[in-house]
ZADO-1210 file (C-alpha; in nm, 4 decimals, padded with zeros to 6 digits):
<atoms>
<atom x="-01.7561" y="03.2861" z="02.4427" code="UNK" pos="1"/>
<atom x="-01.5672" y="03.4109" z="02.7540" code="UNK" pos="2"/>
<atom x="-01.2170" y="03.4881" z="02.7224" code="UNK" pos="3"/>
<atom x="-00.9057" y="03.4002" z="02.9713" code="UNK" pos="4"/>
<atom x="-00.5936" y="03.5004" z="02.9179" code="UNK" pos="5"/>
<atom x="-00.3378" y="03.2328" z="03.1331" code="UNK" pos="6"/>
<atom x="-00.2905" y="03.4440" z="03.4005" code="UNK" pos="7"/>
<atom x="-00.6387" y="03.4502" z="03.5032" code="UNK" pos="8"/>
<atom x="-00.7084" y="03.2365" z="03.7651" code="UNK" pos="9"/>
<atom x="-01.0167" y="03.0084" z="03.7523" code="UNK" pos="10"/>
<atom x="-01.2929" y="03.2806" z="03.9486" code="UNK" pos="11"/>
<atom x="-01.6181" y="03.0669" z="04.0795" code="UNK" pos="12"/>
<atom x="-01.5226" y="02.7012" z="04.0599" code="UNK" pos="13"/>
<atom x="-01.8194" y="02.3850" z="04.1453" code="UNK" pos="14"/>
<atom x="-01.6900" y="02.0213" z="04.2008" code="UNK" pos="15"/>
<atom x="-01.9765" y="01.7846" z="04.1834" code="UNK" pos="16"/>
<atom x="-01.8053" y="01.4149" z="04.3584" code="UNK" pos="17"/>
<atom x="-01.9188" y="01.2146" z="04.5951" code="UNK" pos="18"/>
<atom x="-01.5663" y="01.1414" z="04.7323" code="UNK" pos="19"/>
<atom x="-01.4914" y="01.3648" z="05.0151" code="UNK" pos="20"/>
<atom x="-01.1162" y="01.3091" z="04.9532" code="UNK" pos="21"/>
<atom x="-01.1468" y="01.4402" z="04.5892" code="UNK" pos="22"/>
<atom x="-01.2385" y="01.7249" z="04.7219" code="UNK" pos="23"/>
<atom x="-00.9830" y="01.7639" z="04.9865" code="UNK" pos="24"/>
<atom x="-00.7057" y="01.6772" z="04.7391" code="UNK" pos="25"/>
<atom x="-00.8806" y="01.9533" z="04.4966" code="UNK" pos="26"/>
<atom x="-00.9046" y="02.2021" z="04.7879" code="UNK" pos="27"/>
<atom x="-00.5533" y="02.1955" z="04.8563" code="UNK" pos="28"/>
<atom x="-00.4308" y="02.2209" z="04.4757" code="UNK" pos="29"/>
<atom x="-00.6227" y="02.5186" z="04.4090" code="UNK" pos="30"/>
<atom x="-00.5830" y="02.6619" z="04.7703" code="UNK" pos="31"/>
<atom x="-00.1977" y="02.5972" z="04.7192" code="UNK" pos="32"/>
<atom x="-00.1341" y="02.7449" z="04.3611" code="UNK" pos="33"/>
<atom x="-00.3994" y="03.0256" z="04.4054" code="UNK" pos="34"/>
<atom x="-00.5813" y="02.8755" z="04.1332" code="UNK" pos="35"/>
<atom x="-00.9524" y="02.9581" z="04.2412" code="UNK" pos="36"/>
<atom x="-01.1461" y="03.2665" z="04.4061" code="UNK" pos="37"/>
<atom x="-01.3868" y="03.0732" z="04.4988" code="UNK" pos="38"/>
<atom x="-01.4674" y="02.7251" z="04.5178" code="UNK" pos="39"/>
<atom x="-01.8081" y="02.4928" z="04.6408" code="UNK" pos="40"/>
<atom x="-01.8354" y="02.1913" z="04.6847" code="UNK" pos="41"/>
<atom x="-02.1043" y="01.9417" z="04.6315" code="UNK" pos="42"/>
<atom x="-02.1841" y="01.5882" z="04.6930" code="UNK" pos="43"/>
<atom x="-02.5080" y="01.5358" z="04.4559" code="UNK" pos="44"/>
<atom x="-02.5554" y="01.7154" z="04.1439" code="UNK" pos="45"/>
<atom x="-02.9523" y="01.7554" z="04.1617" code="UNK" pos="46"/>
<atom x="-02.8910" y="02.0502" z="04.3947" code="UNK" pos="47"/>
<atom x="-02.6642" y="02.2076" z="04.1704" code="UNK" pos="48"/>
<atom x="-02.9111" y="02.1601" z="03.8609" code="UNK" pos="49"/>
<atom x="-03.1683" y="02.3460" z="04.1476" code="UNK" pos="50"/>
<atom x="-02.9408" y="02.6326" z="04.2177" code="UNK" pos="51"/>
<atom x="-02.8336" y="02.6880" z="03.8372" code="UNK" pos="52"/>
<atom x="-03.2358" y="02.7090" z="03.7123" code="UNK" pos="53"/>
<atom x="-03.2795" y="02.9398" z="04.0597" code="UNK" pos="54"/>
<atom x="-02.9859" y="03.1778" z="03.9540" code="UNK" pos="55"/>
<atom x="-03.0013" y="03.1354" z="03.5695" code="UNK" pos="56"/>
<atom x="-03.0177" y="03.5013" z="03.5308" code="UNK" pos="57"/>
<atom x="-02.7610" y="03.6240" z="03.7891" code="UNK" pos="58"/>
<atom x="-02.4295" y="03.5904" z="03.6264" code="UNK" pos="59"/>
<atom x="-02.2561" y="03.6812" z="03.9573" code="UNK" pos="60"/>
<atom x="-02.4167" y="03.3885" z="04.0901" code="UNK" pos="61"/>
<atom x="-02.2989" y="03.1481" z="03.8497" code="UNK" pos="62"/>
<atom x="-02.0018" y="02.9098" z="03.7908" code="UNK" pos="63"/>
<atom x="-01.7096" y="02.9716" z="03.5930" code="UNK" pos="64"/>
<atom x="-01.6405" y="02.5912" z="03.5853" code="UNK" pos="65"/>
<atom x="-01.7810" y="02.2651" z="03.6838" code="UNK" pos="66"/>
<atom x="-01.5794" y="01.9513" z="03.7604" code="UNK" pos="67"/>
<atom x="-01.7954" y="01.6302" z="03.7836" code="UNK" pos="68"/>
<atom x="-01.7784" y="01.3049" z="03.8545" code="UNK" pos="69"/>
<atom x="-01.9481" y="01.0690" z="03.6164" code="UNK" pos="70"/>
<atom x="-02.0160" y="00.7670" z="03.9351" code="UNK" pos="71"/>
<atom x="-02.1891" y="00.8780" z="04.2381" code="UNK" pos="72"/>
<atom x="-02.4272" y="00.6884" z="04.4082" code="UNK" pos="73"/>
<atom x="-02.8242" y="00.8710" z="04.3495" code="UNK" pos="74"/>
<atom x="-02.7603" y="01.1201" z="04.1128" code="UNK" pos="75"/>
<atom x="-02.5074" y="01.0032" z="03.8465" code="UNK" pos="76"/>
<atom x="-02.2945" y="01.2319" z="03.6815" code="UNK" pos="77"/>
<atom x="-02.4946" y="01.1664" z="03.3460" code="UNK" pos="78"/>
<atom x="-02.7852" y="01.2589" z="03.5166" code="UNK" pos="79"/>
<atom x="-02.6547" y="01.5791" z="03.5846" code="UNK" pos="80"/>
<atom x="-02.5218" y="01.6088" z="03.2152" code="UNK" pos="81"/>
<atom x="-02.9130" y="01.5598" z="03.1113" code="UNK" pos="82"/>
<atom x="-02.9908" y="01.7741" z="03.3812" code="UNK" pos="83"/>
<atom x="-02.7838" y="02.0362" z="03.2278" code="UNK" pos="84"/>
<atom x="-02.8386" y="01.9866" z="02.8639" code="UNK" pos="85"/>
<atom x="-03.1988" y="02.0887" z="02.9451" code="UNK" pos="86"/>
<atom x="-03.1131" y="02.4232" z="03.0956" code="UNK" pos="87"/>
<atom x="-02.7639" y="02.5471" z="02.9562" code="UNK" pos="88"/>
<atom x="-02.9030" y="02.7874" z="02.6886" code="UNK" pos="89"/>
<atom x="-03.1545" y="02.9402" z="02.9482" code="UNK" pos="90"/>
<atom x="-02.8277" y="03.0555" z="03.1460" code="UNK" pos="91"/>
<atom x="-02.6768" y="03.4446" z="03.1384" code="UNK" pos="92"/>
<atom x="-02.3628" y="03.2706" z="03.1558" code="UNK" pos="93"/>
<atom x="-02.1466" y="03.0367" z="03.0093" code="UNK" pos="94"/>
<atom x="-02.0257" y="02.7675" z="03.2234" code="UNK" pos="95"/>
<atom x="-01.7490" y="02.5313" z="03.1077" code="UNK" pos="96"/>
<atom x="-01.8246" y="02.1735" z="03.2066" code="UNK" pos="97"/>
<atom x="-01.5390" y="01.9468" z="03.2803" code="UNK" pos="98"/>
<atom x="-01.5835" y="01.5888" z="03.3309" code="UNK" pos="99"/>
<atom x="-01.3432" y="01.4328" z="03.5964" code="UNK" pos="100"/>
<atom x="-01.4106" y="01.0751" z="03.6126" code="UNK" pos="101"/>
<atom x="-01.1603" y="00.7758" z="03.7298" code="UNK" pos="102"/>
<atom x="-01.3416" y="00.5576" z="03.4352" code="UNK" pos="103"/>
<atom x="-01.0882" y="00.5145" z="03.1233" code="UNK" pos="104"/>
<atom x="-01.3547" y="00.3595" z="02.9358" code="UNK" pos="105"/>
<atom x="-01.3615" y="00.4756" z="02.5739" code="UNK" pos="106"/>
<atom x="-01.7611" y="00.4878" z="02.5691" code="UNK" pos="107"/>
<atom x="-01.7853" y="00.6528" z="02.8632" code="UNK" pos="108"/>
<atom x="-01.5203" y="00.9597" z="02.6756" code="UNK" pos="109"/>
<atom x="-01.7456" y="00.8959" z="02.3685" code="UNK" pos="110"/>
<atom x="-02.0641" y="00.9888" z="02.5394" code="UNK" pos="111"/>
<atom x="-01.9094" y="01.2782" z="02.6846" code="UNK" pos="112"/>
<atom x="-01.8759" y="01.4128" z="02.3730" code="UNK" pos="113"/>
<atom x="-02.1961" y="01.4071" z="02.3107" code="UNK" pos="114"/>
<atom x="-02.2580" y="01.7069" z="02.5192" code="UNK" pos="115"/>
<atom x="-02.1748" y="02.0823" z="02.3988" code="UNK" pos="116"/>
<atom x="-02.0794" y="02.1922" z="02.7012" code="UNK" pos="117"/>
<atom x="-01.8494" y="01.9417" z="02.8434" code="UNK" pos="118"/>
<atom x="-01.4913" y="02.1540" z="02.7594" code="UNK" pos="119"/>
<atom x="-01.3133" y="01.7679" z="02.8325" code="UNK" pos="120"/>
<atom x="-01.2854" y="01.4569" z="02.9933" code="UNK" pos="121"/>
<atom x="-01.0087" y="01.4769" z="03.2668" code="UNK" pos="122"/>
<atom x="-00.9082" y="01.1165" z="03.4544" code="UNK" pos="123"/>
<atom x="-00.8850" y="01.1171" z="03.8006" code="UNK" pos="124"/>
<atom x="-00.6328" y="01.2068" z="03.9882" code="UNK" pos="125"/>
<atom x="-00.6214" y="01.5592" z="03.9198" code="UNK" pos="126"/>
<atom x="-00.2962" y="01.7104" z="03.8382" code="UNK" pos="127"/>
<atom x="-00.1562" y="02.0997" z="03.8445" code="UNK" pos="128"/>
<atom x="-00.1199" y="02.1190" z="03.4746" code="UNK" pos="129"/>
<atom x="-00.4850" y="01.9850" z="03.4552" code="UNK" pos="130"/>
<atom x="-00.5627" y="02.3347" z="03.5962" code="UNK" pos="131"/>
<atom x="-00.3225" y="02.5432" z="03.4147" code="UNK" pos="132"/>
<atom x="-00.4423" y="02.3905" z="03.0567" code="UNK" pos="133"/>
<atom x="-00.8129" y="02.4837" z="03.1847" code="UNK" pos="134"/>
<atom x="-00.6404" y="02.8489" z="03.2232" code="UNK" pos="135"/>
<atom x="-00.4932" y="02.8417" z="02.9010" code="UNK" pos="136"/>
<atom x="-00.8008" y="02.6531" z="02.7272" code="UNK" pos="137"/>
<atom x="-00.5929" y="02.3747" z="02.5965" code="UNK" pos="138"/>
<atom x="-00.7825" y="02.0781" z="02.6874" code="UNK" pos="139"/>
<atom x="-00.9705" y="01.8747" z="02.4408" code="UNK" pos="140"/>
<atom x="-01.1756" y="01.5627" z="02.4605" code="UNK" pos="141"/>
<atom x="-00.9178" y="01.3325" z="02.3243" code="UNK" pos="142"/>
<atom x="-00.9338" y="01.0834" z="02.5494" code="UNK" pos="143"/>
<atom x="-00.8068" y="01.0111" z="02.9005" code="UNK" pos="144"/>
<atom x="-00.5663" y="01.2298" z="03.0990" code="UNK" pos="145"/>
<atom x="-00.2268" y="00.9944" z="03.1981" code="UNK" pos="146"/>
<atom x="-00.0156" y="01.0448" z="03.4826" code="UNK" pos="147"/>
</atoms>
């Protein structure tokens, strides 16, 4: 298990949305409160799956931390959470999967929970103290974040 202390700031960081303004708005929080070294962004998760299985054994390489979007048109969110699921334990590192979705739906948090990896389910928008209780580890999967 990888350990953070709160001052630690969130070092390789992948957003998986298909909303271009999600990822603006998450570009200038991070960019803003110095909460990221690095950050990439991606519209469809299939060629994050492909890059993961290609670097499975560079930890440099890898994510800290994955934000993803459970709707996107193509590849779905859950597809990527399959996607995943087959190829986690193959990785030299453990990445914490966060699921940042603007459905409230109770199933949707349910199945969520169904995966190891996803560290919580996080309602869109995203706020600052999202990313400070990711620092500090304090996020569960309770149920829906509300602002």
């Amino acid at each position: 298990m990888l350990h953070q202390s709160k001052k630690t700031i969130m070092s390789k960081l992948v957003i998986i949305d298909d909303d271009p303004i999600h990822h603006k708005i998450v570009q200038y929080m991070l960019t803003k409160n110095d909460l990221s070294k690095e950050t990439t962004y991606a519209f469809d998760g299939r060629l994050v799956l492909d890059y993961l299985q290609e670097n499975r054994m560079k930890i440099s390489a890898l994510p800290d931390f994955i934000f993803l979007d459970l709707y996107m048109p193509g590849n779905s969110g859950w597809d990527f959470l399959n996607g995943f699921q087959e190829i986690y334990k193959t990785l030299k590192k453990e990445i914490q999967v966060y699921v940042v979705s603007s459905s409230i739906f109770q199933m949707d948090i349910n199945r969520s929970k169904g995966y190891p990896f996803v560290k919580s389910y996080i309602t869109k928008p995203l706020m600052k103290n999202v990313f400070e209780k990711i620092k500090g580890r304090a996020l569960t999967i309770t149920g829906p974040q509300l602002n």
